[in-house]
C-alpha positions in Angstrom: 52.3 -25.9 43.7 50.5 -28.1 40.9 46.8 -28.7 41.9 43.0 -28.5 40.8 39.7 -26.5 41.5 37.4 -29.5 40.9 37.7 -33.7 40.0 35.4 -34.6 37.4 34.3 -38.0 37.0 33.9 -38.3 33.4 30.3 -39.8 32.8 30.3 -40.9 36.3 33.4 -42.8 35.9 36.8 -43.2 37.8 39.4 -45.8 37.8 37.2 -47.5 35.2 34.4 -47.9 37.3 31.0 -46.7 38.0 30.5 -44.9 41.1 27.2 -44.5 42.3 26.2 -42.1 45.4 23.1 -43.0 47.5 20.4 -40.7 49.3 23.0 -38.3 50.7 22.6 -34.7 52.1 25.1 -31.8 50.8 28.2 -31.1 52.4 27.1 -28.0 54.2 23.9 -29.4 55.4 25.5 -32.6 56.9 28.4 -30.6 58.4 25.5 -28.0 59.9 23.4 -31.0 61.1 26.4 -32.4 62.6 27.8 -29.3 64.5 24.3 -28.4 65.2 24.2 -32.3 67.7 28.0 -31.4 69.0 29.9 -33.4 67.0 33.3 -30.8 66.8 36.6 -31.4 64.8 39.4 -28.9 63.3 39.0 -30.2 59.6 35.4 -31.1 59.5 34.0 -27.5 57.6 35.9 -28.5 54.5 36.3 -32.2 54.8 33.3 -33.5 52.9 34.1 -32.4 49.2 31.0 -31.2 47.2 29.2 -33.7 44.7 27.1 -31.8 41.6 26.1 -34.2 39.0 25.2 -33.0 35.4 22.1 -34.3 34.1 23.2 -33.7 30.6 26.8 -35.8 30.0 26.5 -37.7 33.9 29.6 -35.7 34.6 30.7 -35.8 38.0 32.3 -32.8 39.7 33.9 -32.6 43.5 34.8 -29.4 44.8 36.8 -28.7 47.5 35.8 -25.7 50.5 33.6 -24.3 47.4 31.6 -21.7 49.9 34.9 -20.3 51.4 35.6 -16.8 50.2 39.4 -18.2 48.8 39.9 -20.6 45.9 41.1 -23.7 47.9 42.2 -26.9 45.5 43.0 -30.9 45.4 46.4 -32.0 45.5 47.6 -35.4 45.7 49.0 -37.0 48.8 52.2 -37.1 46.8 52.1 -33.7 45.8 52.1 -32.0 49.0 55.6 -29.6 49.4 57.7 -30.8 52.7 57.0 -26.9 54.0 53.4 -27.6 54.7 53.2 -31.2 55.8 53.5 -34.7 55.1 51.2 -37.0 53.7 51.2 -39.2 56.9 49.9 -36.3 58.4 47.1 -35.6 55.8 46.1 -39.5 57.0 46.5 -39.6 60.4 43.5 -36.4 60.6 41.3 -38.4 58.3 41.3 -41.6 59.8 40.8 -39.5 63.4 37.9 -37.8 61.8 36.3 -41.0 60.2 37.2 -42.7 63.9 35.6 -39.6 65.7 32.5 -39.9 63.2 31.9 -43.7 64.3 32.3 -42.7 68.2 29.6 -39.4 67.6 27.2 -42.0 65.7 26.9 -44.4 68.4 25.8 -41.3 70.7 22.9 -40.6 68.9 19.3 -41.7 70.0 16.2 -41.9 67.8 14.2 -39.0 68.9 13.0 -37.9 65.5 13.2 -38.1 61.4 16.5 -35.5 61.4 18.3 -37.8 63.8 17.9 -41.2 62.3 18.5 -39.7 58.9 21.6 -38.3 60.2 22.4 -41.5 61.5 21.5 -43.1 58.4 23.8 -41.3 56.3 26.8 -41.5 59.0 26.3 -45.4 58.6 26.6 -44.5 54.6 30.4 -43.0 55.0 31.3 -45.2 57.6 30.4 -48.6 55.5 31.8 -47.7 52.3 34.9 -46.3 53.6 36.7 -48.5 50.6 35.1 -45.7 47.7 36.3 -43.0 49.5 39.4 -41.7 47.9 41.5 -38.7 50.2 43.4 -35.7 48.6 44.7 -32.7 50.8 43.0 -29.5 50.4 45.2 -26.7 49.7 43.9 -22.9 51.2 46.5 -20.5 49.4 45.4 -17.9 51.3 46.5 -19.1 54.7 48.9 -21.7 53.1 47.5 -24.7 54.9 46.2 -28.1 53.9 43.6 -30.3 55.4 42.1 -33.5 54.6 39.7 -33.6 51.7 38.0 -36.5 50.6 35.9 -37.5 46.8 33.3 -40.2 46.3 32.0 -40.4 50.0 28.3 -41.7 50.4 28.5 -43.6 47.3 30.2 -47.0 45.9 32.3 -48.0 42.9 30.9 -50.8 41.1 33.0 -53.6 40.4 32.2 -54.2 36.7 34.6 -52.3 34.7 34.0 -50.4 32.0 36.2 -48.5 29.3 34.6 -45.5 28.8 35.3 -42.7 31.3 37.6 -40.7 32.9 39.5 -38.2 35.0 39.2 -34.8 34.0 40.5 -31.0 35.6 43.8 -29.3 35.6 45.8 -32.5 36.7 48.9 -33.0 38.9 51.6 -36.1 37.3 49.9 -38.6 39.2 46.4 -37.5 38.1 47.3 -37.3 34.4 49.0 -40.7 35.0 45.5 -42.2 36.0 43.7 -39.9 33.3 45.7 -41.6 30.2 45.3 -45.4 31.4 41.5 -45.1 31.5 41.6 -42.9 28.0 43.2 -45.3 25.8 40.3 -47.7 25.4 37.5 -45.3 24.0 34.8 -47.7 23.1 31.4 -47.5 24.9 29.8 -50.3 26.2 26.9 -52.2 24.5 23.6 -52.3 25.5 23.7 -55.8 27.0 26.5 -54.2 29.2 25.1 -51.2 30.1 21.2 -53.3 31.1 23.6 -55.6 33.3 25.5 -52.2 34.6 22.0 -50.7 35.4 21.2 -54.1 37.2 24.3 -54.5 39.0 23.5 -50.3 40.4 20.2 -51.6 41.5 21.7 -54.4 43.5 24.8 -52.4 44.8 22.1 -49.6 46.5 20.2 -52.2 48.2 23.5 -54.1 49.8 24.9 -50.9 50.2 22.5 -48.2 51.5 20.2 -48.6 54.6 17.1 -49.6 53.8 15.2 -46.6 55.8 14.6 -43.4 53.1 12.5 -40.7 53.2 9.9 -40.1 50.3 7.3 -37.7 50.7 3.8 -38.6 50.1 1.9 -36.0 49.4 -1.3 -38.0 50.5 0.0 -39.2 53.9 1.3 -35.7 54.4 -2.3 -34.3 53.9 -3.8 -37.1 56.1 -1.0 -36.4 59.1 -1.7 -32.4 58.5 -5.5 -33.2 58.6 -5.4 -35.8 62.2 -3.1 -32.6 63.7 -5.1 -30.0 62.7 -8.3 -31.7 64.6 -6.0 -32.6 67.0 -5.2 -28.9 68.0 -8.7 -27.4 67.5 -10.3 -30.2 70.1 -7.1 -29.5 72.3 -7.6 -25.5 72.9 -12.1 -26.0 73.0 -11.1 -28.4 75.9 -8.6 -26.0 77.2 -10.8 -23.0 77.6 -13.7 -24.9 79.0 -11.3 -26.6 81.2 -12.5 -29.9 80.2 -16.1 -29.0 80.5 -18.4 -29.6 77.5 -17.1 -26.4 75.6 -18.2 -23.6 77.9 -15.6 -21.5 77.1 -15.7 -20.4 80.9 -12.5 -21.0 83.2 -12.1 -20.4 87.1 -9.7 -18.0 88.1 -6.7 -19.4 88.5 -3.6 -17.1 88.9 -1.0 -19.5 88.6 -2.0 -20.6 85.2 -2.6 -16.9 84.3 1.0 -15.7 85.7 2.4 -18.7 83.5 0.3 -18.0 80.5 1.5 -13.9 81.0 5.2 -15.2 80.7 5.0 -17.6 78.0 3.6 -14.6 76.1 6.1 -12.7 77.3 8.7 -15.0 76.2 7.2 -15.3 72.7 7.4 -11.6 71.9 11.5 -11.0 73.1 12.0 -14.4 70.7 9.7 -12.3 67.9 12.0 -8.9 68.7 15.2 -10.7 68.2 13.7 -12.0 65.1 13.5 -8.7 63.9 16.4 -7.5 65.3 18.2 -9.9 63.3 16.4 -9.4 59.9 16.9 -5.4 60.7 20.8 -5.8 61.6 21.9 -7.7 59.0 20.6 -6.0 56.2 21.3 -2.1 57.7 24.5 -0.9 55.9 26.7 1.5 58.7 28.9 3.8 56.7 32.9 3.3 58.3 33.4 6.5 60.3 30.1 7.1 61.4 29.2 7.8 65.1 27.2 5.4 66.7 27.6 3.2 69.3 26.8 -0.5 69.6 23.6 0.1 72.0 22.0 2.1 69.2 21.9 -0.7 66.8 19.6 -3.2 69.3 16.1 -2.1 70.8 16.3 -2.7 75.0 14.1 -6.2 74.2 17.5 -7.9 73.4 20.7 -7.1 75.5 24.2 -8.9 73.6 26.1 -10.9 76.2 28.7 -8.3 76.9 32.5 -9.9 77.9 35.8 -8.8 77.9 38.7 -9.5 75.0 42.3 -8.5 74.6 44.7 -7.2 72.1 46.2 -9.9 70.0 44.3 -13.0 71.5 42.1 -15.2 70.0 38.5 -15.2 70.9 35.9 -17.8 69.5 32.1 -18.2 69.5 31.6 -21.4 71.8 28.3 -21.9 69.3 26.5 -19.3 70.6 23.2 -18.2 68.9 23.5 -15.2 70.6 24.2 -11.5 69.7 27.8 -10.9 71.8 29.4 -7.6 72.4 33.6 -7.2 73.1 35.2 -4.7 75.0 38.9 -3.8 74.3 40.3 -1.3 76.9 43.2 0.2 74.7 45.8 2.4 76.7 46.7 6.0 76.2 50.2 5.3 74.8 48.9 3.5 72.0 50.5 4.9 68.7 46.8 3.8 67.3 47.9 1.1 64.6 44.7 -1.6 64.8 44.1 -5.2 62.6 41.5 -6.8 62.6 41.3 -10.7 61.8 38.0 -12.9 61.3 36.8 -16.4 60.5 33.2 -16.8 59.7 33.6 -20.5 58.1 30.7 -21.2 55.8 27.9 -20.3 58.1 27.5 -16.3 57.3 28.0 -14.1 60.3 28.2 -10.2 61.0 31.1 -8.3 62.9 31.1 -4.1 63.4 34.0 -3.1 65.1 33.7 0.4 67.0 36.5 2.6 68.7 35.3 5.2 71.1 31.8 5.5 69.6 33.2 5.8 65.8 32.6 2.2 63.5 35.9 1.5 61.9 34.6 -1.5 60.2 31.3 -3.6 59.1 31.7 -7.3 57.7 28.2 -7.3 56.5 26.6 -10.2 56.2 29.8 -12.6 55.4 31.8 -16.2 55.7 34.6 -17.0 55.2 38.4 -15.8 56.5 40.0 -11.9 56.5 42.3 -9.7 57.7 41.3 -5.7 57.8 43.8 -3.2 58.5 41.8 -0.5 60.7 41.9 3.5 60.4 44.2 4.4 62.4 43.2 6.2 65.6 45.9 7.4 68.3 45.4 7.7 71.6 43.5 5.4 74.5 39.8 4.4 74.7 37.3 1.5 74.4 37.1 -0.8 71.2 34.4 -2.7 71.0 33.2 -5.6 68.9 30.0 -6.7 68.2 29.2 -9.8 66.5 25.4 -10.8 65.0 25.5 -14.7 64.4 24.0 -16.6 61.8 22.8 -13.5 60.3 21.1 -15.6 56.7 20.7 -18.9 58.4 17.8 -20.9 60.5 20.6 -22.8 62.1 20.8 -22.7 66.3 24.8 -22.7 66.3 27.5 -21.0 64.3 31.3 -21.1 64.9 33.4 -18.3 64.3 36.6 -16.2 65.5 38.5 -13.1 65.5 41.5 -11.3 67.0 42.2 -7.4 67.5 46.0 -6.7 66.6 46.9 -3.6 68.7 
């Protein structure tokens, strides 16, 4: 099947026209940000194509699932083989997603600056809707397609111009649309390209909302200053109890039992801390023998659950270390496969069968199958899996089924 790794916009142009892209997070972040606040959808990990810009030539590349562990690619609507779907198909999910988008913004409140950004940029896609131009993605490794979209958060200006072009390994169609904008290869003049540079400025203010976020490096000192004060007159006032700064409290025991948990509290959140760091950069050597309670301190406990041979189990966005239990039966002739799907947020899997670590992901995203060592006989397989094992992020998402 005909396709391409990556659309370049020649100079920033397409279709003979300029297309400029406002304040906009990358893919990853925005699809983080956006799982992080609920918003859940099928296609939405590899929906949002990825936008570099060269700041040499103004070349414009889109990339499609470009963190995946497989080389996914673009192919046009009409280039998509009847054995994998149909192009209504491709634009029935997108329009659900763009429809589903426009339902999650209207949820969101304005609690902080990560909100109404996010909401800022949501109103970006969902107003310019017109410059955003759909492919399917192809994944050759599971043979599946999904919808994949170019020049989102942005606009096309309307005042043509000759120069520029589509560039990559094209299908017919793309080659087509290459040629027509090729033929004419005379650059503009500079009374074009002063009204061009006008026209951008007046595109990003109809465009774009009007709320952006510049840092000031004076304000920010000023704000850091106010809450620095702010916390030094809060804990003298504290432990004179709102005396004038003796520094002496009455014995309270309430506040004290409190005070003991909260401190309590902050130390397991510091363990898992390590715990984390320590996990996912320990390398276990396959056939070792270990078990899964030697790899965390008692501080942090996984949530332990049940899981079956050749079913599905997914995270549910749990932050959370989890730990699977597989009861395999004696009459098992010890043939084991193991399937995962990290998506772009790295995660960590060992998998363990009667004490002996059969396999370690390390530190990984992405989509594989393993096929085990094979071990005859009955026992307990167990699973443990150490989320967002390189990332800040509060929620991951992630899968994995034990053929047996």
């Amino acid at each position: 099947m005909t396709g391409e790794t990556q659309i370049i916009f020649r100079d920033g142009f397409f279709e003979n026209r300029k297309f400029i892209r406002g304040d906009m997070s990358d893919p990853f972040s925005l699809v983080s940000e956006l799982t992080r606040r609920g918003f859940q959808h099928k296609d939405i990990q590899n929906y949002f194509s990825e936008f570099v810009q060269s700041k040499d030539t103004g070349d414009i590349e889109w990339r499609v699932c470009s963190q995946s562990v497989t080389t996914c690619r673009f192919v046009t609507l009409d280039d998509i083989p009847s054995e994998l779907g149909q192009r209504s198909d491709i634009e029935a999910r997108h329009f659900k997603i763009l429809s589903d988008l426009a339902e999650f913004r209207s949820t969101l409140g304005s609690k902080n600056k990560e909100v109404a950004r996010l909401k800022a940029e949501l109103d970006n896609i969902l107003a310019n809707q017109d410059s955003i131009r759909l492919f399917a993605g192809y994944d050759p490794s599971q043979r599946r397609i999904f919808p994949a979209i170019i020049a989102w958060g942005g606009v096309f200006l309307e005042q043509a111009q000759a120069k520029g072009n589509l560039r990559g390994e094209k299908t017919s169609q793309l080659k087509a649309a290459s040629a027509l904008v090729e033929e004419n290869e005379t650059g503009p003049s500079d009374e074009q390209t002063a009204s061009s540079v006008e026209q951008m400025n007046s595109e990003r203010v109809a465009h774009y909302p009007t709320t952006t976020f510049i840092y000031r490096p004076l304000y920010a000192s000023l704000w850091l200053l106010i809450f620095v004060l702010g916390l030094a007159i809060g804990y003298l006032l504290l432990t004179s109890c709102g005396s004038p700064f003796n520094n002496v409290c009455p014995k309270n025991d309430k506040i004290t039992q409190k005070i003991q948990l909260d401190d309590k509290y902050v130390y397991n959140l510091e363990k898992q801390l390590v715990l984390k760091n320590k996990i996912c950069s320990q390398t276990i050597a396959e056939g070792s023998r270990t078990t899964i309670e030697d790899l965390l301190p008692d501080v942090v406990s996984p949530d332990i659950e049940k899981a079956t041979c050749n079913g599905k189990t997914e995270s549910g966005g749990s932050g959370r270390p989890r730990k699977f239990t597989i009861e395999v039966p004696s009459g098992h002739d010890g043939a084991f496969s193991f399937t995962y799907e990290h998506f772009t947020i790295k995660d960590r899997a060992i998998v363990t069968f009667n004490g002996e670590v059969l396999h370690d992901t390390q530190c990984t995203g992405g989509l594989k199958t393993i096929n085990l060592p094979k071990r005859s006989g009955g026992g307990n397989m167990e699973i443990l899996i150490v989320p967002n094992c390189d990332s800040s992020t509060d929620s991951t998402q992630w899968d994995f089924t034990i053929n047996c």
